[in-house]
MARKE-613908 format. One record per residue: residue number from 1; x, y, z of N, C-alpha, C, O in turn; chain. Coordinates in steps of 0.2 Angstrom, whole numbers. Layout:
REM residues N
PT, i, neast, nnorth, nup, caeast, canorth, caup, ceast, cnorth, cup, oeast, onorth, oup, ch
PT, NUM, X, Y, Z, X, Y, Z, X, Y, Z, X, Y, Z, A
...
END
This chain:
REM residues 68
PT, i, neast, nnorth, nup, caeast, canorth, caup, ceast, cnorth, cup, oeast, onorth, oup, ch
PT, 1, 184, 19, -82, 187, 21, -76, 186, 16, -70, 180, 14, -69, A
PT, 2, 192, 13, -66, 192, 9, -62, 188, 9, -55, 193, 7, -53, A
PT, 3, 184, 9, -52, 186, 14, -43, 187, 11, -38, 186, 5, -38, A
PT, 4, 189, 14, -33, 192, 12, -29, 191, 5, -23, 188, 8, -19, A
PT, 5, 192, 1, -21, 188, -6, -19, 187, -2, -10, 192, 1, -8, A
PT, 6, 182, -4, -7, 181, -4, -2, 188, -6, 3, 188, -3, 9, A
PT, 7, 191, -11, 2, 196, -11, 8, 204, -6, 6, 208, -4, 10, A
PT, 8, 204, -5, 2, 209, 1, -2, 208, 5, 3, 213, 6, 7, A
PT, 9, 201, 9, 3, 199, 18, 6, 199, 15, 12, 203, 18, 16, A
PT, 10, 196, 8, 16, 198, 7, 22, 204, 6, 26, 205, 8, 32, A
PT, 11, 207, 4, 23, 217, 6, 24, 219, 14, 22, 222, 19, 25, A
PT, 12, 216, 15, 17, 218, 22, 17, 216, 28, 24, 219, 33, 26, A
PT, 13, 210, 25, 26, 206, 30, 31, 211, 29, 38, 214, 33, 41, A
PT, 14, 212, 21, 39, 217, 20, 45, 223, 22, 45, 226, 24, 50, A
PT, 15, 227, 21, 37, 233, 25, 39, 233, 32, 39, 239, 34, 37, A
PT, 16, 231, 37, 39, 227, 46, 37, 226, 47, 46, 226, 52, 49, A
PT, 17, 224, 40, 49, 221, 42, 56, 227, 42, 60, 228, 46, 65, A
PT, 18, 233, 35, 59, 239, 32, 64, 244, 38, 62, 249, 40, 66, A
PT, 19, 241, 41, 55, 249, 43, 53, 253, 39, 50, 258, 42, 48, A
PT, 20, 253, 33, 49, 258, 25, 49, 255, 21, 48, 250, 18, 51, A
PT, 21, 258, 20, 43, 258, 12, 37, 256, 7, 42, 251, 3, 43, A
PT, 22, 265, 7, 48, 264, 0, 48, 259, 0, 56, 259, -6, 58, A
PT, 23, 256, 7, 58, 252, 9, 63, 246, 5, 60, 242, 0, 63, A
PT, 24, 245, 6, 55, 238, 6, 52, 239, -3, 50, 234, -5, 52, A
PT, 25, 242, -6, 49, 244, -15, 45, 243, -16, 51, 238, -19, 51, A
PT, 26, 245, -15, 58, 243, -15, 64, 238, -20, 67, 238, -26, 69, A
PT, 27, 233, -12, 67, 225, -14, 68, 222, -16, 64, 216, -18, 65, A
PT, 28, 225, -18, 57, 220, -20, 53, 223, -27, 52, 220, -31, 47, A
PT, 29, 227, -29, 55, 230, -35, 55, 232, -37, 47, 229, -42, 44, A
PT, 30, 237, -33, 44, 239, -36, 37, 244, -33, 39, 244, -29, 43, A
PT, 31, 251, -36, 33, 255, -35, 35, 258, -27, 31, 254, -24, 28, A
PT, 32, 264, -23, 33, 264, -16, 32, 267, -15, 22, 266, -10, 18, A
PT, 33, 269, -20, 19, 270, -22, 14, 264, -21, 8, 264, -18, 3, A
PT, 34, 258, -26, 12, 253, -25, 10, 250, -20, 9, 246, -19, 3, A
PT, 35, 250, -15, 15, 247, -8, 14, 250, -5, 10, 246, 0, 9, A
PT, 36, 255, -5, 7, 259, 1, 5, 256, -1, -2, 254, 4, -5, A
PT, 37, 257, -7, -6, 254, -8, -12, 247, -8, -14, 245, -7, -20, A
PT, 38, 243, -10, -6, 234, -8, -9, 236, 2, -8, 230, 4, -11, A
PT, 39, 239, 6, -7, 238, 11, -6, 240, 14, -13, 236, 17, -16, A
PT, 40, 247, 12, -17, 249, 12, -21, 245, 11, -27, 244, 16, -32, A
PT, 41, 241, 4, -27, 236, 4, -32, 229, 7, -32, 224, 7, -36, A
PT, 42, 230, 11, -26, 223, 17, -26, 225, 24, -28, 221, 28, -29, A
PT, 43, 230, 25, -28, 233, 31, -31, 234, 29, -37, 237, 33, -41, A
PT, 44, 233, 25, -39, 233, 23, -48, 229, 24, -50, 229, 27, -56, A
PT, 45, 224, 21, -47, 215, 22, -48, 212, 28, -49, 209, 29, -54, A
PT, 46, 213, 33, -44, 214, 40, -44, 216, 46, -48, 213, 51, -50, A
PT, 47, 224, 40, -48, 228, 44, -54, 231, 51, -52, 233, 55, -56, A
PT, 48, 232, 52, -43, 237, 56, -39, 239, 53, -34, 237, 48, -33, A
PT, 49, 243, 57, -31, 248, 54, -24, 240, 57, -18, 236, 61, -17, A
PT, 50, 241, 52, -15, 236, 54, -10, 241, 55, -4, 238, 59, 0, A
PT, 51, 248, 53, -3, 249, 52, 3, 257, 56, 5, 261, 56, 0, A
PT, 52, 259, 58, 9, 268, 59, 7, 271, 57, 12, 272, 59, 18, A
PT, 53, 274, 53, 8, 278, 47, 16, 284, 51, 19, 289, 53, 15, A
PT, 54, 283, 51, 23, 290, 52, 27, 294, 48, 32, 291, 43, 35, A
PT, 55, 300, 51, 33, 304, 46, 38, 301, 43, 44, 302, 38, 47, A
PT, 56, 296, 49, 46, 292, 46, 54, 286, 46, 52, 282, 49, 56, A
PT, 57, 283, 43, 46, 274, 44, 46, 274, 44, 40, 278, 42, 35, A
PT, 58, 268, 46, 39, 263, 49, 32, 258, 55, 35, 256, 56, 41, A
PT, 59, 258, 59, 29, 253, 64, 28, 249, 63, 23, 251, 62, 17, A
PT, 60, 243, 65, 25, 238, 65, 17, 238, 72, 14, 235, 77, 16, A
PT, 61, 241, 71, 5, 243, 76, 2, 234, 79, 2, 230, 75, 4, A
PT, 62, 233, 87, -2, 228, 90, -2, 223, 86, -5, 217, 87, -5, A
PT, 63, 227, 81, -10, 219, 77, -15, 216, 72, -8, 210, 70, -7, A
PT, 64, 223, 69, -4, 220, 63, 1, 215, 67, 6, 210, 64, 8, A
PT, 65, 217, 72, 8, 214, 75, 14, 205, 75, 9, 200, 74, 12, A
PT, 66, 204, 76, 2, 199, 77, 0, 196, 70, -1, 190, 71, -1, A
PT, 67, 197, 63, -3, 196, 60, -2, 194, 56, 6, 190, 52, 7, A
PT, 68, 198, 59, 11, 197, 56, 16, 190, 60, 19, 187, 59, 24, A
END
């Protein structure tokens, strides 16, 4: 079993807080491209969707809310 890399959970917690991918690439100074696939390869990790993107934002599904 994989786990999770420290800057993965640290994008994960930013975008859980902006609401927004490209809210969170932002402040963290990476691009929103980036986020979306460190986010992606952590829900690999996992092995569920942590997040549910929508047209205006993201929500963290009930595993993300449990991991954040």
């Amino acid at each position: 079993m994989r786990l999770p890399d420290l800057q993965s959970l640290k994008l994960f917690v930013a975008v859980c807080e902006h609401r927004s991918i490209a809210r969170a690439a932002e402040r963290e100074a990476i691009v929103g491209s980036a986020v979306s696939k460190r986010l992606a390869q952590l829900e690999d990790t996992v092995g569920t969707s942590l997040l549910v993107r929508r047209r205006h934002g993201v929500a963290p599904t009930p595993a993300g809310e449990t991991l954040l």
